[in-house]
N, C-alpha and C positions, 0 to 999 in steps of 0.2 A: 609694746604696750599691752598688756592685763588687763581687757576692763574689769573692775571690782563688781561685787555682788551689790545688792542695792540696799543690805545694811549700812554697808563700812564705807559710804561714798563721801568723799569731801566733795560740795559743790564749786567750790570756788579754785578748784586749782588743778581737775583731771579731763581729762577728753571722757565723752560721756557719750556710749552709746547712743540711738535717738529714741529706743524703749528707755533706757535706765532715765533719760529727761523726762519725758511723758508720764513715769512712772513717779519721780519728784514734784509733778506739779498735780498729779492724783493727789497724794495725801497732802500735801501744803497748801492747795487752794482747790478742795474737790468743788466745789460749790460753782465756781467762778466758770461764765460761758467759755466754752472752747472755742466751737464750730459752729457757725451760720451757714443756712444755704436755703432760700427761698424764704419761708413763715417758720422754720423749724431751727432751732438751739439746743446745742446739749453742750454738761458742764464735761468738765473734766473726769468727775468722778462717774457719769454716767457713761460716758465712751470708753472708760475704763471697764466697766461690767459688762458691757455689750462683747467688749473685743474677748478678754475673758471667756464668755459664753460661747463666739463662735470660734475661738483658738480651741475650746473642749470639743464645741465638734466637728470639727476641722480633724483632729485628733481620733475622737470615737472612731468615724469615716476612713479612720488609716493613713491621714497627712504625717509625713513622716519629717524627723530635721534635716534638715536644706531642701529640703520641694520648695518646689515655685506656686504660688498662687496665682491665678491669671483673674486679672480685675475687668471683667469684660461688661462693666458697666456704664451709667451714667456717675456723672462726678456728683456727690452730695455728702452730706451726712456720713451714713454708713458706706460709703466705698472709702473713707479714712478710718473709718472702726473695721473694716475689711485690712486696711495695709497693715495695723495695728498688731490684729489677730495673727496675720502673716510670721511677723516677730514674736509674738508671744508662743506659737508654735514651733518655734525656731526653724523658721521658713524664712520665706524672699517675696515677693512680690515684682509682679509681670503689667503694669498698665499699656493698654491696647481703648483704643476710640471703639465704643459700644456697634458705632455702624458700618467696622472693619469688615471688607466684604470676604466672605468664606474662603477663596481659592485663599486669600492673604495669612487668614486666622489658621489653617490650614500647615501652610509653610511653618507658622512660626509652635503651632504645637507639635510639626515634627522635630522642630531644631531644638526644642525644649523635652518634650515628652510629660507635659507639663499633664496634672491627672484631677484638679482642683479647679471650678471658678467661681467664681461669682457673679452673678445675670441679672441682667434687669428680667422684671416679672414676667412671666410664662414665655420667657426665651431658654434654650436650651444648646448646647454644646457636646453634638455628637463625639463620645470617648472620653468626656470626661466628667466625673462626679459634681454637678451644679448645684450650688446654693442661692436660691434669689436673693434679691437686695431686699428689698421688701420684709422678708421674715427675718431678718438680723434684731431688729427692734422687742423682737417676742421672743427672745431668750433672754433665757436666765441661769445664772452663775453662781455658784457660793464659792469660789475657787479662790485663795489666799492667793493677791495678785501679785506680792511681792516672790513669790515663788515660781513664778510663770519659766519660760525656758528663756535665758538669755542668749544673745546675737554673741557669737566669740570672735574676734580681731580680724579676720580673717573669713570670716561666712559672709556668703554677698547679701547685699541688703535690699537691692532692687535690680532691674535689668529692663533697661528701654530700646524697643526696636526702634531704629531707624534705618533711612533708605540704604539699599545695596544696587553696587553698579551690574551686577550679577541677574537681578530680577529677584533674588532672594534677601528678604531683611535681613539685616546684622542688631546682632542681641549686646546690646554695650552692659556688661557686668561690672555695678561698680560693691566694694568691700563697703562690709561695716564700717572699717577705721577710717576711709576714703569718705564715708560722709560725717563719722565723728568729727575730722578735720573741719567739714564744710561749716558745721552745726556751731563748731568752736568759733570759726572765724567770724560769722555770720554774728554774735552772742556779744564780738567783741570790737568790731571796727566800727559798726554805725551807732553808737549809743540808745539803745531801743529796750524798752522792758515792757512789761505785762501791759501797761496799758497801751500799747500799738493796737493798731485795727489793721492788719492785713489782709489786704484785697486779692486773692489767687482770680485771676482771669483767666490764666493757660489751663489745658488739658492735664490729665492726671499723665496724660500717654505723650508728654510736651516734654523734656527737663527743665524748663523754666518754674514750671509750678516745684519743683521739690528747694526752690528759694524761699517760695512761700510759705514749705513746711518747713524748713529747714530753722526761718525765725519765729514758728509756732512752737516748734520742741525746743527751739534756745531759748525764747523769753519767757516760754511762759503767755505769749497773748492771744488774743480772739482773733479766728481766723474764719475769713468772708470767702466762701466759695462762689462764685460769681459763674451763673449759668445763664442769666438772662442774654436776651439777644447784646450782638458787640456793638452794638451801634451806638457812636459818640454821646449822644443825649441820653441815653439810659444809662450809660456807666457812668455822666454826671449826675444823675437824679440818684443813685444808688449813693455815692459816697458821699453825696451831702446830705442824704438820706439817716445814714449810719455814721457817718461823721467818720469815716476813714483816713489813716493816719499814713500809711504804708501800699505805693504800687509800685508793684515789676511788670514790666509789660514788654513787647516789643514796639519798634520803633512807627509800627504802622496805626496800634492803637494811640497812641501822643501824636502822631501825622493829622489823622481825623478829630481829635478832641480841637487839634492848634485850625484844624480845616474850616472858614469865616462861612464856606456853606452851611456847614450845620449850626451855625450862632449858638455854639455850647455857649453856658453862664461859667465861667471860670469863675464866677463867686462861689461855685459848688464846689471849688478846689481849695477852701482854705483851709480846711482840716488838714489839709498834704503835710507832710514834716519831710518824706524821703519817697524820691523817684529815683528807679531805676531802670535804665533804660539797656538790654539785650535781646539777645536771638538772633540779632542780625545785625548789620551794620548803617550804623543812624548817621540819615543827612544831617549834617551840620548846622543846618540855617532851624533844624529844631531848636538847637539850641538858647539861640537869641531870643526863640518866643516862649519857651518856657521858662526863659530867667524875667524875662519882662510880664506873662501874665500869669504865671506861678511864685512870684517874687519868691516867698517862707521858704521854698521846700529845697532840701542839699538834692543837689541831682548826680547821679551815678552815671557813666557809661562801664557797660559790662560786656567782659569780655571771655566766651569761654567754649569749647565744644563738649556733647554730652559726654566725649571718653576722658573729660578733666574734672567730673562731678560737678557739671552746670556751670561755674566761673570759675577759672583763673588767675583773673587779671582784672582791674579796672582804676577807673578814674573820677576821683569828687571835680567837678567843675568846680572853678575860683566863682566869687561874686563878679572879677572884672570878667571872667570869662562867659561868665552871664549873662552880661549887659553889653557885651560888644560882642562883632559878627566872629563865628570862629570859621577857620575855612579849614580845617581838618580837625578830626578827632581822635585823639590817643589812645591807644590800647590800655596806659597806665602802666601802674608797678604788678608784680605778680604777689598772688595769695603769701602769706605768711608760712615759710619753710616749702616756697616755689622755689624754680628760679626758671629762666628760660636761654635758648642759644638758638642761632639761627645756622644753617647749611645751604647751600646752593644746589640748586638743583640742575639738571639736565641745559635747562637755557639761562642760567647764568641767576636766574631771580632765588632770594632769600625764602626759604620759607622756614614757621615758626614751629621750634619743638619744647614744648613746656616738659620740667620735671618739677616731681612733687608727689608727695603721698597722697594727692585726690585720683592720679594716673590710673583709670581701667586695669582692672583684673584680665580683660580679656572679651572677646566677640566672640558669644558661646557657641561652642562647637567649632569653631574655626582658627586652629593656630598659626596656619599658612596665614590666614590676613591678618591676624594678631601681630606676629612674629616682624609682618611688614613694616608694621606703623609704630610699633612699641622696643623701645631701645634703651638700652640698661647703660648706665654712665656708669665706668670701676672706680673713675676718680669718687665720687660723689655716695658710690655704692646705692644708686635711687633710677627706678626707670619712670623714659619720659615719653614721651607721647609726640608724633610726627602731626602736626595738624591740617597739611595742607595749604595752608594758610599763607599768602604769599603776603611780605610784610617790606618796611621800609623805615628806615632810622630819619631822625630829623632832628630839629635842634634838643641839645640837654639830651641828646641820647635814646628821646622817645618812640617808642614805635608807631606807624601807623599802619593800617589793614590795605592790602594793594586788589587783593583778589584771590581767588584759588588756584590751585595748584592742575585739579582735574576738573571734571565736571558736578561737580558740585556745586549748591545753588540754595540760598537762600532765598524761600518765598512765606511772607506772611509770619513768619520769625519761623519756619519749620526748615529743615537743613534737609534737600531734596538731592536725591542722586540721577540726573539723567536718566543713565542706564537703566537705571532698575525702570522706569516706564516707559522705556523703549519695550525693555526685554520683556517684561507684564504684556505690553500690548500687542507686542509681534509670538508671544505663544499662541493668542488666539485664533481658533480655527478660520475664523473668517478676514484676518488680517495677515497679509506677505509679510510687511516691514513696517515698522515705524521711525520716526525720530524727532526728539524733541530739540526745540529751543528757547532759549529764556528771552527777556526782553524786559527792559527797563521798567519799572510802574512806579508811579508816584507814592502809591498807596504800599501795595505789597513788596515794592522791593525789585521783585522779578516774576514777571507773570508769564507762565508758559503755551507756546503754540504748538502742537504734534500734528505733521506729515507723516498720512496713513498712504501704504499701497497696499490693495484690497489683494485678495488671494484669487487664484487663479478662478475665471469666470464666477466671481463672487460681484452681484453687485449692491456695494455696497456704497448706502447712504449717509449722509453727515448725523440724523437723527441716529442710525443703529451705532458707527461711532459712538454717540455720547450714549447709547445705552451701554456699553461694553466699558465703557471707563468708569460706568457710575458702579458695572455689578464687580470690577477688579483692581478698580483703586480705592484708596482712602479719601473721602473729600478736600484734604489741601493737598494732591496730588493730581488733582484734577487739572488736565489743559485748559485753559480762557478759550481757544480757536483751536479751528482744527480746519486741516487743509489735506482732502482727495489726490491724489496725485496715481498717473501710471506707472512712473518708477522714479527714485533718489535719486540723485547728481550725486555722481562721483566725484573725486576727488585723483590725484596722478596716483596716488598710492590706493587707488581702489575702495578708501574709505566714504563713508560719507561727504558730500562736500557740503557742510552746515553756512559757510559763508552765502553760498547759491541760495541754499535756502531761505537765509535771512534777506535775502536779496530779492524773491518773489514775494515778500510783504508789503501791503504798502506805505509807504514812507513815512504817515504818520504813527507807524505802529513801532516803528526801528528806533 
């Protein structure tokens, strides 16, 4: 696939870049709000001149094509006129959570070399060339926009850390064409146009949020950046607020809205038309209450890791599956020119490997872990993607989600690697060893406890613990508990023995 210049484009019948869409709904409806976030609106033609302006000096500054831009902000307004300019430079774009703590930020502009960011105001980014957020608003362009530098088949379009068992992040590089696929699909399964109100809750540094662009640059509609605090009553006062049409969320934001603590007004849900429920894997007994006090809205389960460009796979609930109890929930069919197979692994359990042209480019810099997870079919001529993913067939052939493969762990809809906050925690000088474990939570899914053994004649307190996790991890990596210990329980093979472990909590916490 070619994508065409932005003269000669038929809209109705090519895979479309996500610049060449944004740049059709500039001249077709410049006037028309884009982007909400806070008390601030900009139309379409105005995020167009902004990105423009800082794609020129992005440029001036020596950003060259394919550099990465690191978006080391707050999510608003201009950190989407930020991802903008990224492509119109013929660049890439790096989201990272603005209160990523240094040693982290660190790691990841060594694995990048990335020479570009973008800060919130009077924050700075030792080694690399910083533009605050703030001054994006006060430039100005006369740059012929349909000239800009186009994204080619094959250049990546963004690249999101996430956790490594390593102690080191892994950089999931997904192509242009891998999210042209998404942008398409996205345009054409749910019946949605301009007038949707899409509600983005997740992080820019989240893959769930790039759904939310994904159906801003397909339709064409106004899209609600949502930074207020998460708590159930504010995000109903928000959407009935603005009359929002469109949420993706994880299953813990629908846990607390359905939660009879907070006495949310579900009358502030009638606008809903389409819920979509991923990032992790959704108790079932959600189900039954949002088909009963959301009745309107088509509800989605979604299914997908960030190395398959955010979804996969998923599933429309029936109306009868609405209104009666479901006691498991399907993975669904796969994306449009998916497909999936299952292999067995070491103990006998299926796990799931999706093929399809949304399948990662690669973990930058790292081919040995590339090479591990990513697997080229001769028949098919198409590589898929090893998810980990330990699954299970059931009636009609459907899959459901059993567990992981390794340690990997769903919390809060963010996809956590053990290891990697093991290994984070046990570099530090004042800590021997760490190890984590997960644990059931109503709320988040799985909330984590770390067993620290301090370093030799260190003594060391539960409050410096939690100072050391707040200056080396990201906040949804953060432990719930944390428990002092003189030394791990081993295991016969010398490992940790994590069973012991869960074994010294007390029983209401298991």
């Amino acid at each position: 696939m070619q994508l065409s210049k932005f003269q000669s484009i038929n809209y109705e019948d090519q895979y479309l870049s996500p610049l060449q869409w944004f740049h059709y709904w500039a001249k077709t409806q410049p006037n028309k709000i884009a982007i909400v976030n806070d008390n601030v609106s900009i139309t379409f033609s105005e995020m167009d001149r902004l990105s423009a302006a800082l794609s020129t000096k992005l440029k001036d500054r020596g950003f060259l094509k394919g550099e990465s831009l690191l978006l080391a902000c707050d999510k608003n307004v201009y950190s989407i006129v930020a991802m903008l300019a990224a492509w119109k430079a013929g660049g890439f774009y790096i989201p990272i959570d603005a209160s990523t703590p240094k040693t982290r930020l660190n790691s990841i502009l060594q694995i990048t070399k990335t020479r570009f960011a973008i800060v919130n105001e009077n924050h700075n980014i030792e080694g690399c060339i910083c533009i605050e957020q703030h001054d994006i608003k006060k430039m100005k362009s006369n740059i012929d926009i349909k000239e800009d530098s186009m994204l080619r088949e094959h250049d990546v379009a963004y690249c999101i850390f996430t956790s490594g068992s390593t102690g080191i992040p892994k950089g999931v590089t997904i192509l242009n064409h891998s999210l042209c696929h998404f942008i398409t699909w996205c345009r054409s399964a749910f019946n949605l146009d301009g007038k949707a109100k899409v509600l983005n809750i997740a992080e820019l540094s989240f893959d769930q949020s790039v759904m939310d662009i994904a159906f801003w640059l397909g339709v064409g509609c106004e899209l609600h950046l949502y930074s207020k605090p998460k708590h159930p009553n504010a995000i109903a006062t928000y959407v009935s607020l603005n009359k929002i049409t469109v949420i993706s969320s994880v299953p813990t934001t629908f846990g607390l809205i359905l939660d009879e603590r907070f006495q949310v007004k579900l009358d502030d849900f009638v606008t809903i038309s389409h819920l979509f429920i991923g990032g992790a894997a959704c108790p079932a007994k959600y189900i039954n209450q949002i088909g009963v006090r959301i009745p309107q809205a088509r509800v989605f389960n979604m299914y997908g890791p960030t190395e398959v460009t955010v979804y996969c796979m998923f599933h429309e609930f029936s109306k009868h599956e609405l209104t009666t109890e479901v006691n498991e929930i399907p993975l669904g069919k796969p994306l449009q020119n998916h497909f999936y197979r299952t292999q067995k692994n070491e103990e006998g359990a299926e796990e799931l490997v999706i093929y399809g042209p949304q399948v990662m480019h690669s973990y930058w810099g790292d081919s040995k872990r590339t090479e591990s997870v990513k697997l080229f079919s001769e028949q098919e001529g198409i590589y898929g993607y090893k998810t980990g993913d330990i699954v299970k067939k059931g009636q009609n052939d459907e899959l459901y989600y059993v567990g992981r493969a390794n340690e990997t762990i769903k919390s809060g809809g963010y996809r956590i690697d053990l290891g990697d906050i093991e290994m984070t925690l046990s570099k530090q000088s004042e800590i021997s060893l760490a190890s984590i474990v997960s644990l059931p939570d109503k709320f988040l899914e799985n909330s984590l406890h770390a067993f620290i053994v301090p370093a030799h004649k260190v003594n060391l307190k539960l409050s410096d613990v939690h100072a050391i996790i707040q200056s080396s991890l990201p906040l949804y990596m953060h432990p719930k508990n944390v428990t002092i210990l003189d030394q791990l329980p081993l295991n016969t093979s010398g490992k940790v023995d994590k069973k012991a472990l869960l074994a010294m909590l007390p029983s209401s916490s298991v």
